[in-house]
N, C-alpha and C positions, 0 to 999 in steps of 0.2 A: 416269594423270593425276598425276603428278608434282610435287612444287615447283619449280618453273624462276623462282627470284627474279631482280627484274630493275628498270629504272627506266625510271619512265614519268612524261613531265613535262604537265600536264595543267591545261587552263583550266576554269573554270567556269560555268554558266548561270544567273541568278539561280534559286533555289529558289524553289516555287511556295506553301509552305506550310510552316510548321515541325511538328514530331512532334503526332499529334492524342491520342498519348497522354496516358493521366491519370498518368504517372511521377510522382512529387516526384522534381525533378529543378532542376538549378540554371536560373536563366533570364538568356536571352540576348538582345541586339537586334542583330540586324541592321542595316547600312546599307541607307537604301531606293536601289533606282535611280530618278532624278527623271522618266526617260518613262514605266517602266511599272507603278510603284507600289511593285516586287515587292521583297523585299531582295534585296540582293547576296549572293554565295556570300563565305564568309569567304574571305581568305588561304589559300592552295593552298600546297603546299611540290611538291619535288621529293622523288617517294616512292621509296621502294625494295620494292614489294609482295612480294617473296617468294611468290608462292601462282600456283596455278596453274591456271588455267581453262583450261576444256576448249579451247576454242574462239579462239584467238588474236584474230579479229576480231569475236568475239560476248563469247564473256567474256574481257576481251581481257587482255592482259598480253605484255610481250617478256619470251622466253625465258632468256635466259643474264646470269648472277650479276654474272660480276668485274666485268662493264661500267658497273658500277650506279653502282663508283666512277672511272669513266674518260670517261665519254662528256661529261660537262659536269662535272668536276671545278673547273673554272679559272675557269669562268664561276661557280659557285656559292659560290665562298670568301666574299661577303659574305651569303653565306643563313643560313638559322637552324640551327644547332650542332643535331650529331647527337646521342643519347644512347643507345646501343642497349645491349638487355639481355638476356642469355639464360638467366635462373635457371639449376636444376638443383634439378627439386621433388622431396624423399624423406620431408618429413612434411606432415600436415596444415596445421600450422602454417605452414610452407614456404608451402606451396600458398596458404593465406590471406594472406600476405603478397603474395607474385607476382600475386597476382589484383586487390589493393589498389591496385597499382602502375601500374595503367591507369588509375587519373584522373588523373596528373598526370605523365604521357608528354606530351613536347615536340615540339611539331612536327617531324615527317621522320622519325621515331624506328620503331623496331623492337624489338616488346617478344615474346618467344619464350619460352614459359613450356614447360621441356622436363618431361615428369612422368615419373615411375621406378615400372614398375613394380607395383602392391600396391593394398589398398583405401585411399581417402581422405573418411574420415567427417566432410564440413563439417557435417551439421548446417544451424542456421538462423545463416549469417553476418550479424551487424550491420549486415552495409552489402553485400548482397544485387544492389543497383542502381548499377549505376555510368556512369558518364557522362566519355568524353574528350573535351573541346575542342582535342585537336591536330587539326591538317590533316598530311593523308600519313603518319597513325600505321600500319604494320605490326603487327596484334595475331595472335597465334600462340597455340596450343592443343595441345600433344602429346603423347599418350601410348604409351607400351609401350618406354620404355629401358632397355636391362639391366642397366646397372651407376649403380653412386652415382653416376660422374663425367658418365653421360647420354651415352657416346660412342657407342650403336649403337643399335638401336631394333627388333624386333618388332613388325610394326602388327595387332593384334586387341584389338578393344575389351573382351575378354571379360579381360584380362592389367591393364588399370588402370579403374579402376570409381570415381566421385566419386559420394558418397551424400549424399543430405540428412536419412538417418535420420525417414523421415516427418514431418520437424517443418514447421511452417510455415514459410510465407516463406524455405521453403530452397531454392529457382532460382538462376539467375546472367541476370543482365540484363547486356548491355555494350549501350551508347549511345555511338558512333561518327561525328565530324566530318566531313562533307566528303570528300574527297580519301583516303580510307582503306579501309581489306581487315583480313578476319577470317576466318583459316582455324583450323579445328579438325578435327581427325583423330586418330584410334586410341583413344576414349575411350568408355567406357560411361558414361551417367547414369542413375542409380536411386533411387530414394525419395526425391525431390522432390516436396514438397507447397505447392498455393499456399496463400494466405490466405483468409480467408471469403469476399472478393468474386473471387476466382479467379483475378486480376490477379498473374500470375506463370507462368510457363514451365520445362519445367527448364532451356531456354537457349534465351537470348531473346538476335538480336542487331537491334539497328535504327541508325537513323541520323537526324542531329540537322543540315539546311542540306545536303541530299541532294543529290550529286552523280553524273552517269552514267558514269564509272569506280569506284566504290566498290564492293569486290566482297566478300560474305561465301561463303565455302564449306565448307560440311560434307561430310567423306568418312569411311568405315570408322569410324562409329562406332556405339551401340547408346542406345537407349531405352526403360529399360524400368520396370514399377511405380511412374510417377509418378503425380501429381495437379494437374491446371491443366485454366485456361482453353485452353491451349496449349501442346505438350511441346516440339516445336522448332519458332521461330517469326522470320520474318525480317520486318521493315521496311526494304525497302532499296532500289537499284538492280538490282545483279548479285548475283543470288542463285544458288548452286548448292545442291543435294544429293545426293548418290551413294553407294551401296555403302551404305547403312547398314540398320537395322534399330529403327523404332519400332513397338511392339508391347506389350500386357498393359499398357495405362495408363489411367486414367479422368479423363473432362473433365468438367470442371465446366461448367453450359449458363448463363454469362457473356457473353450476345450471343452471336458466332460462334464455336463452341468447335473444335478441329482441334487433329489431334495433328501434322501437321505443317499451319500457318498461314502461307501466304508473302499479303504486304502489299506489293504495289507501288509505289513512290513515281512522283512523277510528271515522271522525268528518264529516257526512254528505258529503263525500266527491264524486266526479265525475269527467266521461272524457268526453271534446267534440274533438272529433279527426274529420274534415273535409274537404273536398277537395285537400288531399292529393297524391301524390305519393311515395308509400314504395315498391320498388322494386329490384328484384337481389342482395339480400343481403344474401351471403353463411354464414352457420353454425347456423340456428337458423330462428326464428318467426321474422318476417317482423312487423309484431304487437302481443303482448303480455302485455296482460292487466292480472296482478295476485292481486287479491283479497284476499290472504292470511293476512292483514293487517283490509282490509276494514269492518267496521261495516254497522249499519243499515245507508242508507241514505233518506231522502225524497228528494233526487237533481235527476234530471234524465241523465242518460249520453247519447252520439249521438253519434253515428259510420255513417257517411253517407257522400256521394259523394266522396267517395276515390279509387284509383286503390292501391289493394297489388298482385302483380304477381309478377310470378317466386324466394318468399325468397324459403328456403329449406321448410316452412311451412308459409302461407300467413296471417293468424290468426291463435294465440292461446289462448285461454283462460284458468285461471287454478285459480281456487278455488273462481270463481265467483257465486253466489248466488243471483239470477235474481229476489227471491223473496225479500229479503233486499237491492238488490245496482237493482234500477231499470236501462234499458237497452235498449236504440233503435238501430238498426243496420239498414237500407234501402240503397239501391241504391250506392253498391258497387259492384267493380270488384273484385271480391274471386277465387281465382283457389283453393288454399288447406286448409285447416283449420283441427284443433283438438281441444281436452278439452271438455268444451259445447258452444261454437259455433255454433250455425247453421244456414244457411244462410236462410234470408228471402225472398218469393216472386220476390221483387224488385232487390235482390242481383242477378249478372249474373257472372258464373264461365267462362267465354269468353275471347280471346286474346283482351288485350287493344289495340293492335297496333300500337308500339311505331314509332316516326320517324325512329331510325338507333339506332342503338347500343351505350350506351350511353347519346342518345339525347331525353328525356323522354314528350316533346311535341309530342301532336299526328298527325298520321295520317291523309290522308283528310277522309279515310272510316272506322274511328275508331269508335267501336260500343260507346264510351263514349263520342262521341259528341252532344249534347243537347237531354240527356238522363237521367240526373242529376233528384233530388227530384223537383218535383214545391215549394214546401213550408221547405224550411227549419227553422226546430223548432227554431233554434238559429240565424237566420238571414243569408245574401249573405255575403261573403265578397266582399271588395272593389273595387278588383282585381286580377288578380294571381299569383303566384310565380314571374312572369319575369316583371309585372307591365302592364300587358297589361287588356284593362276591364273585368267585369265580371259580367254581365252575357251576351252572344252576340248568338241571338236566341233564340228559345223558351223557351228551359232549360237551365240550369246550367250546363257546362260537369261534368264527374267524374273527379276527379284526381287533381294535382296542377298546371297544365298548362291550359287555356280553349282556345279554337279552333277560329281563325276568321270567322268561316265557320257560315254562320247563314242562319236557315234553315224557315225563313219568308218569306213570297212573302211580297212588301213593296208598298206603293204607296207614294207622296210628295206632301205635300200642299203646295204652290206654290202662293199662293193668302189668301190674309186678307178678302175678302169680303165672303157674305153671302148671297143669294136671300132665305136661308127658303126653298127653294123645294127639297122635298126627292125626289121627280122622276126624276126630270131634275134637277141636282144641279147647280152649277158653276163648271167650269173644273177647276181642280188645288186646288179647296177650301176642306177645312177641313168635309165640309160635304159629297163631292165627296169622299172624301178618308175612311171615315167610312162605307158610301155604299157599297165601293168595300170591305172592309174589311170584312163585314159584309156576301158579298157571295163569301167569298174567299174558304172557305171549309176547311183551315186550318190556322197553327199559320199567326200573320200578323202583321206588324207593320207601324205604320203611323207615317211618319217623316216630318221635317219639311224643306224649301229650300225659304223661302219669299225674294222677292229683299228688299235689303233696312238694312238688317243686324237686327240688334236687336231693340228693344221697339216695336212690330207686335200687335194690337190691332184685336180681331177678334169678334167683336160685331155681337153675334147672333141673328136672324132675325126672328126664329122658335125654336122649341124642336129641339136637335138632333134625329138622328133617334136613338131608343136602341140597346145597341151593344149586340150580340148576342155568336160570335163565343170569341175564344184567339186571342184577339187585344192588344194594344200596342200602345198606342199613347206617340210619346216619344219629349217632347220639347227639352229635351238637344240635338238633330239634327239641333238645329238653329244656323247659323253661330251669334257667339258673347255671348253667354250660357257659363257660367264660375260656377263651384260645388261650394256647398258652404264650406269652408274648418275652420269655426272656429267650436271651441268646446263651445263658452260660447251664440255664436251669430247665426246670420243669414244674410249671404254674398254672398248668391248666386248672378249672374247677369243671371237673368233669360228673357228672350224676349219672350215668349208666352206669353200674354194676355186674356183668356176667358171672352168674357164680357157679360153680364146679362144686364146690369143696364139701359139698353133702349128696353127693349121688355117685354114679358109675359111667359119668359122662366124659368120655375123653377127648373130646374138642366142640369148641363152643358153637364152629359155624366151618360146615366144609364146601369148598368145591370138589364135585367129584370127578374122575376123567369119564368123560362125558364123547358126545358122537355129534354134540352139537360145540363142538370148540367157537366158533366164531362169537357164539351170542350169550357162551357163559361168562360172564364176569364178574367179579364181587368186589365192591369197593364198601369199605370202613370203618368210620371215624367217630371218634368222639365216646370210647365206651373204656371202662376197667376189665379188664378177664383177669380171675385167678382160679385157681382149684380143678386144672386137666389134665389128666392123667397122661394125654398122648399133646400135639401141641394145641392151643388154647384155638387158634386161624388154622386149618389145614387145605393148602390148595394143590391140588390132582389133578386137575386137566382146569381148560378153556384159557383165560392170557388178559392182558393187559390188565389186572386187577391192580388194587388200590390200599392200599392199607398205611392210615396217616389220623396223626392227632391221638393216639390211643395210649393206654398204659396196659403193660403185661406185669403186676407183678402183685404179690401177696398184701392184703389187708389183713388190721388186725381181724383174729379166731378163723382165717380163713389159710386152704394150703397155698403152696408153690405150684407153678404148671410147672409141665416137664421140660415142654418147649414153648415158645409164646409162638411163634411163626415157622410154619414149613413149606418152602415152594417144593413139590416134589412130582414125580410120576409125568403124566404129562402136563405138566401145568408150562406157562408161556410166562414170559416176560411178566415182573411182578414189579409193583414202587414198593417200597416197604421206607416213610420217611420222606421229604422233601426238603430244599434250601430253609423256606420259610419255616421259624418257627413255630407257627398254628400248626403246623403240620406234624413236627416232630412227635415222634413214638417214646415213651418209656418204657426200657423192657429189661426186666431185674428179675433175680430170686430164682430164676426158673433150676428145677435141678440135672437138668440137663445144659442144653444148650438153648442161646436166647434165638437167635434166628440160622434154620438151618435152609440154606440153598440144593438141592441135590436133583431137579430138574435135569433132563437132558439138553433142553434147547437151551438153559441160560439164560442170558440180555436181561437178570433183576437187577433192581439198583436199588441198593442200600444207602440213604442218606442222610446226615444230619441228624439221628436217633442218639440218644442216651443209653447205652450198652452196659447194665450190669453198675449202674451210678444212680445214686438217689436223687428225690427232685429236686431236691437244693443245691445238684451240681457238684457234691462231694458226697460222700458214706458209701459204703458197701452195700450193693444192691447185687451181688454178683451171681453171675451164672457158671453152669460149671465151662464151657467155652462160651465167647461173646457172637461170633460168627461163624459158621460154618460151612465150607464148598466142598460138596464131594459129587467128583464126576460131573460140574456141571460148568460149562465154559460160558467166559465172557462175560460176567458179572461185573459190576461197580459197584465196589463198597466203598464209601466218601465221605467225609466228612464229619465223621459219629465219632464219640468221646465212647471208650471202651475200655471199663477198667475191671478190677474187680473179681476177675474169671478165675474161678481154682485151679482152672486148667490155661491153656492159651488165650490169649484176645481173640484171634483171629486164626483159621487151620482149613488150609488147603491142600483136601486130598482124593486123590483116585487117578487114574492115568486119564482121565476124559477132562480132567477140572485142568483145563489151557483159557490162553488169553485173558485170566481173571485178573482185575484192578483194585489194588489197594492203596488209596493215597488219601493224602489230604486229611489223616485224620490224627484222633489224637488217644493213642493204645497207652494206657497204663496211667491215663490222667483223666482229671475230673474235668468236669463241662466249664469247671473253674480253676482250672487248670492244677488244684492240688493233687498231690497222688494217689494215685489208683492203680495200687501193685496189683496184677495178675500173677497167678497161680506158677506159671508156666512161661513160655517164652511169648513175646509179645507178638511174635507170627510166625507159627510155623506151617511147613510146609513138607509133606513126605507122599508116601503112595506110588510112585511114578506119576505125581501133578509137574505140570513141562511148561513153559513159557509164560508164567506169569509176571506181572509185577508187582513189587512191592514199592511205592513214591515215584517217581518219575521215570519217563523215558530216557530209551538208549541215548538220544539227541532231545538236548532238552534240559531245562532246569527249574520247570513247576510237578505239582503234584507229591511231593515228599512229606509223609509221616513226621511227627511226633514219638517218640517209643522208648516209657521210660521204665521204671520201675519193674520191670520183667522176674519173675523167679526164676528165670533161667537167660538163654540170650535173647535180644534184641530182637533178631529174628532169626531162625532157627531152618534151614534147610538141613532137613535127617540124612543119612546117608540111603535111605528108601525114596527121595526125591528124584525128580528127573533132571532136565536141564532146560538153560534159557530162562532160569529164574534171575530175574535184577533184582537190585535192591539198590537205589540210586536217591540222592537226591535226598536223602532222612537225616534224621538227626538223630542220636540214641544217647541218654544219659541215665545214669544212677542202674544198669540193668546188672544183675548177680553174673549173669553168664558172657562170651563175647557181644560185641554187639553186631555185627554178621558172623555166622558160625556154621560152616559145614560141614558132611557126615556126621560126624562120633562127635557130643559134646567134649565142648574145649578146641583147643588149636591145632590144627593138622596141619603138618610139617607141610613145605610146597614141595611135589617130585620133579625131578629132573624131564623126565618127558609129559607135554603136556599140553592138547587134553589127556586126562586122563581116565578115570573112571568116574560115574555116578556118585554123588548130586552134581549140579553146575560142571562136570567134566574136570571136577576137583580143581577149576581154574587157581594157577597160582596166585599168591597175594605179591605185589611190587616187595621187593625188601631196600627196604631206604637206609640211605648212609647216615647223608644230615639234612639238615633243613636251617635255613636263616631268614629273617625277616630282617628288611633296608627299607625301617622309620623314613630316615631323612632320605631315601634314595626314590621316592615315587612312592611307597607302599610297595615295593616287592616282596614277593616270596621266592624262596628259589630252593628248591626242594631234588636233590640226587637220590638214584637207586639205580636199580635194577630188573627188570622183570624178564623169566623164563616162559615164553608161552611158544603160540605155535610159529610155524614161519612164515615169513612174509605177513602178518597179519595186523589188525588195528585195535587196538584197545585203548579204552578210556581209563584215565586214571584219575579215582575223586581224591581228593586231599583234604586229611580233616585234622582238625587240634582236637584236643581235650586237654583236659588241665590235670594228668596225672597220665601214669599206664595202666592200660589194664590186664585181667586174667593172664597169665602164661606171657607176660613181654609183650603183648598188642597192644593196640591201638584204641581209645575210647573217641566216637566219633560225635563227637558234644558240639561241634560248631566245621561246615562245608566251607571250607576256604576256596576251592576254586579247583576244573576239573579243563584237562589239554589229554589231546588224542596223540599215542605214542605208535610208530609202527615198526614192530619185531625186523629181525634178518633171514638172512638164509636157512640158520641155524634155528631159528626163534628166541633168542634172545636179544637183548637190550640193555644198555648201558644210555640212565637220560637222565638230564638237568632240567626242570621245569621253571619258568622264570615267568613269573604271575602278578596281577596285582589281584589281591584278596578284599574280598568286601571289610566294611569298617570291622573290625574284632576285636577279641580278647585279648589281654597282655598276653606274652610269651609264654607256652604253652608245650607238649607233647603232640609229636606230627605224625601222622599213620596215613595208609591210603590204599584203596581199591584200585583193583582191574576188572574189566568188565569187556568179554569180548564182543567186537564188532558180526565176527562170523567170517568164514569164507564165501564162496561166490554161490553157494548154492546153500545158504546162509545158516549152518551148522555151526553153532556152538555160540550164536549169536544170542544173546542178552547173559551170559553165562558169569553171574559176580562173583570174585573172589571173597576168600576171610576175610575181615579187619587184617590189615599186616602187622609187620612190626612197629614197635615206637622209638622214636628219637626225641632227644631232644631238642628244642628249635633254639637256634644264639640268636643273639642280636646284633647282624651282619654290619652294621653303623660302626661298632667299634674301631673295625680295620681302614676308620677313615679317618679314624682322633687326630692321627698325626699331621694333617692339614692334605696331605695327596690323594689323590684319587684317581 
């Protein structure tokens, strides 16, 4: 899990509550909204998050860097001035300054405090608590760089260490605005002690006008001999933690005491807490997730692959509501828990078996070594707390250390050649090594050892045989295999070759459907395929497979595969792709489609891949469609840069292909954010395919696309679509066609009764009168129309600028100014004035805006988006004040 910085432009929900903390802390007021009491979120900027959640559509964030400056550079020339800053910490002092430096970061800003190295004995800082009221601040945390100037980095938290020298009041508090992200990685905290009333952490982050993209995330870090109410402690939205180790700390029993304390806000908000160690921490819950804050979320949070043994209580929960804040726990070590907690199947109340007192690496016969989940929802990380790999064996350990102990029988190809014969192979060849794999009876992994070091061509002669059992064919075993580590590009130096392109072989490696589902799985990395006639990976039956780190696409004198990837028939739950870039896929040229989904059960997730873009993050690599869903529900495709397609980016069809996810990513643009025009519309959607999404949810305002350069619209719902398609939360520029676009290419009239017919129930679009912006009035927007929908019912209306009109008199939806729930009458109609403050924007502009319904009670017609509407011109509402009244 990677940093994949990126830009993500994002509206806000009134907050429901400001911080209930007792902080001395500066205080603020809120504008109130006049229907619902509640205040308004401040001023939003366009952020540039840097950080990298797991989960593209869950903890969401788009992937690649350079775009951050390209994607709405032109429209944003009147926003608020960047300021970004990336110390280079090598003394204490240093450090206290950098640290200082967050309260008075300006909005959109990027503060990256890079630390070097050594111990850094703060002590009790003065000013211990801090507090930024920027919107879309970037606050960064990093340790383990080796040299003065900060250019390379070592990540193990055991290499830079912040102490507070037991003194009091020596934590670090950050208090975070709105629209904002806090990653911290590679750093140990120790001797942190709070004050008398325990009111202190050794890192505490929260959030002050909480909104639900605001993401904090702790990786590979260490906590250890502090003293709090709370040792790591979030108040937030998106909360992560992974790979770390809190352990040997004591709580102070200050109400709910928890060495690690997550606090829910009440904006959709969630925890993914995995592959942790929390243990031996006296006076309190080791984990303590309190939900006393938390409202409804549709985000789902993960408790999984963690050891908490021996706190005074391992888990506690306390005022969580499983049916509002949804909740996965699996494949943890739990000795005690209370609240409502309760351990699942997979959870084992069993000694972890630690090395020695202390040394929280395991055992060689610890039951958490490769016992971990197969599939985690939210992806592997990178590595583990101390930097050594992850995953090594079959499973994932528990905990934040993983084992070198790997529990595969292995065999070594050892030879590029190929005779074709499954009975009598070549000894040392890759097809030898599949056969043994194949009746090995258990997990198995096929590595690679060729003389001759890197560029290994292995031009197949015959089909492989199909692999049957948990195999593992893993190219990064090649001496000369280097990961790919950019965030915009594709740099791997990978030596496997699979070649097709001179035989009758139409996929390079299948799984078949099979009668042993549980124990087939294929996971693999690290290899080229080109030259297959059908797709290059073919999976058929068995599930949790793996496919990361690879390229699919043509060498020179070599062909194109048809398709690089197919989950199909009964194959289960597939990765194709992960957050971190070692992982990412590149998959171009194919002359079909690059990855086709069409499985019945669904649940793949596509993430983070290079769709149809070359390694450098721009050219044409393209496929004829970039992704493909047919008939198969519940998919997440995330985070992938998808350009290039002769045909669509992205195309979801069949009346089975429901609940599938499209967000976070970037259709029509390079990994470097230049363009990458697709063939076609940048996602369409027909077939009777029904309730999908396209960027964000109904409630809700993370998860939204990029979608530019389209040969037709934006996104595209045919008139053969079903309904409860959204399409929320996006941004769409420079696209030939609408940039939402129902039935029959171009603009359909709205009909007087309505729902009405097939796609989306022809939901009408709002028809707007005017629109003003009030500079000097607060930043308001105040935006009039009208909308015909049905009666009595609720609908959201997004409101977007563009700086021109487009197609037919619409709307170009180039920048999401801000989105309020309208509710119809009798009749179904509406007559409404929206009165908004809009995140930081463009000068004056063309105003357009969706409707998207909530549904009725038995929730028909719900996520159901209208066209782009019409456009207006937006004044400059200030005028009507020149004359000094008001």
């Amino acid at each position: 899990m990677q940093v994949n910085p990126n830009i993500t432009v994002r509206i806000g929900v009134p907050a429901a509550h400001l911080p209930t903390r007792k902080a001395a802390m500066k205080t603020t007021t809120a504008p109130v909204d006049s229907a619902t009491g509640l205040p308004l979120p401040e001023p939003a900027t366009v952020a540039n998050p840097n950080v990298s959640p797991v989960r593209g559509g869950f903890l969401h964030t788009l992937r690649f860097a350079a775009a951050s400056l390209v994607l709405l550079g032109a429209l944003l020339s009147a926003g608020t001035a960047r300021a970004d800053s990336s110390p280079c910490v090598t003394t204490v002092a240093q450090l206290a300054a950098a640290i200082n430096s967050f309260d008075s970061q300006p909005d959109g800003s990027t503060l990256k405090i890079r630390i070097k190295q050594g111990l850094y004995d703060l002590g009790a800082l003065p000013n211990w608590r801090h507090l930024s009221l920027a919107q879309g601040l970037t606050f960064q945390m990093l340790g383990g760089y080796d040299t003065s100037a900060c250019t390379t980095r070592t990540i193990d938290p055991t290499n830079t260490v912040i102490s507070g020298s037991s003194q009091a009041l020596s934590g670090l508090d950050f208090e975070l605005t709105g629209h904002s992200t806090a990653f911290i990685e590679g750093l140990s905290f120790m001797d942190m002690h709070a004050g008398a009333d325990g009111d202190t952490a050794a890192l505490r982050l929260g959030l002050i006008y909480p909104e639900d993209d605001a993401v904090f995330q702790v990786r590979y870090c260490q906590f250890t001999h502090n003293v709090g109410n709370a040792i790591l402690e979030f108040e937030g939205a998106e909360m992560l933690v992974d790979s770390s180790v809190i352990a040997d700390n004591t709580l102070l029993n200050d109400g709910l005491p928890g060495a690690l304390r997550a606090q829910p806000e009440d904006v959709n908000a969630y925890l993914i807490a995995m592959n942790n160690t929390i243990a031996n921490n006296q006076g309190g819950s080791g984990l303590l997730l309190d939900g006393g804050n938390a409202g409804e979320s549709n985000q789902i949070s993960d408790i999984t692959d963690n050891i908490f043994w021996g706190n005074a209580t391992d888990i506690r929960f306390s005022n969580v509501n499983s049916t509002t804040f949804p909740l996965m726990h699996e494949f943890n070590i739990v000795g005690t828990y209370s609240g409502g907690f309760q351990p699942t199947p997979s959870d084992q109340a069993i000694n972890p078996l630690f090395n020695a007192p202390g040394d929280y690496t395991l055992a060689s016969n610890s039951p958490a070594i490769n016992t971990g989940n197969p599939f985690q929802f939210y992806g592997f990380p990178a590595h583990d707390v101390a930097g050594n790999p992850r995953v090594v064996g079959s499973r994932v350990d528990m905990g934040g250390y993983e084992s070198p102990y790997d529990d595969r029988g292995a065999a070594f190809v050892t030879t590029s050649a190929d005779n074709g014969n499954d009975t009598n192979p070549i000894a040392g060849s890759l097809r030898a090594a599949i056969k043994t794999a194949n009746s090995a009876g258990g997990p198995f992994q096929v590595k690679f050892a060729i003389p001759g070091g890197c560029a290994q061509n292995l031009e197949l002669a015959a089909p492989m045989p199909p692999i049957v059992g948990d195999v593992t064919i893993d190219g990064t075993t090649q001496p000369g295999w280097v990961a790919n580590a950019s965030t915009t590009g594709f740099d791997a130096n990978l030596c496997i070759f699979i070649n097709g392109s001179n035989s009758s072989v139409s996929s390079a490696f299948i799984a078949p459907i099979s009668t042993q589902i549980s124990s087939e799985r294929l996971t693999v990395s690290g290899l080229i395929f080109a030259g297959f006639s059908d797709a290059a990976i073919r999976l058929e039956g068995g599930g949790h497979h793996r496919i990361v780190g690879n390229q699919f696409s043509p060498l020179l004198f070599t062909l194109p595969n048809h398709q690089a990837i197919a989950v199909t028939s009964g194959s289960g739950a597939t990765q194709i792709g992960d957050s971190d870039p070692a992982f990412r896929n590149l998959i171009g040229g194919s002359t079909d489609v690059g990855i086709v989904l069409d499985n019945a059960s669904g649940g793949s997730i596509v993430e983070n891949n290079l769709i149809g873009i070359q390694a450098s993050g721009d050219g044409n690599f393209g496929n004829r469609v970039g992704v493909e869903i047919i008939d198969s529900p519940d998919n997440l495709v995330s985070g992938n840069a998808i350009g290039w397609s002769t045909n669509a980016g992205v195309q979801i069809t069949g009346f089975s292909a429901s609940g599938n996810k499209i967000q976070d990513n970037r259709i029509g643009l390079g990994g470097d954010g230049t363009p990458a025009a697709n063939g076609g519309p940048g996602v369409q959607v027909d077939s009777g395919a029904a309730g999908n999404r396209i960027g964000g949810p109904l409630v809700g305002s993370y998860g939204g696309n990029v979608i530019a350069y389209s040969g037709g619209a934006g996104a595209w719902l045919t008139s053969t679509a079903g309904d409860g398609n959204s399409v929320l939360t996006n941004i769409f520029f420079a696209n030939s066609g609408l940039d939402i676009d129902l039935a029959d290419i171009g603009p359909t009239a709205n009909e007087p009764p309505n729902p009405a017919a097939l796609p989306n129930e022809r939901q009408n679009y709002p028809e707007l009168s005017q629109a003003s912006y009030l500079s000097a009035n607060g930043g308001r927007e105040i935006v009039s129309g009208s909308l015909q929908g049905a009666p009595l019912r609720n609908y959201r209306i997004d409101v977007y600028l563009g700086t021109a009109c487009g197609p037919g008199s619409r709307g170009l939806a180039e920048f999401l100014l801000g989105s309020k729930t309208i509710t119809t009458g009798t009749v179904g109609t509406i007559d409404f004035s929206l009165d908004f403050i809009p995140p930081s924007r463009p000068p004056l502009g063309k105003i357009s805006a969706t409707a998207t319904d909530f549904g009725d009670a038995q929730g028909n017609g719900a996520g159901d988006t209208s066209e782009i509407g019409n456009c207006v011109t937006e004044t400059d509402g200030d005028v009507i004040f020149k004359d000094g009244f008001d």
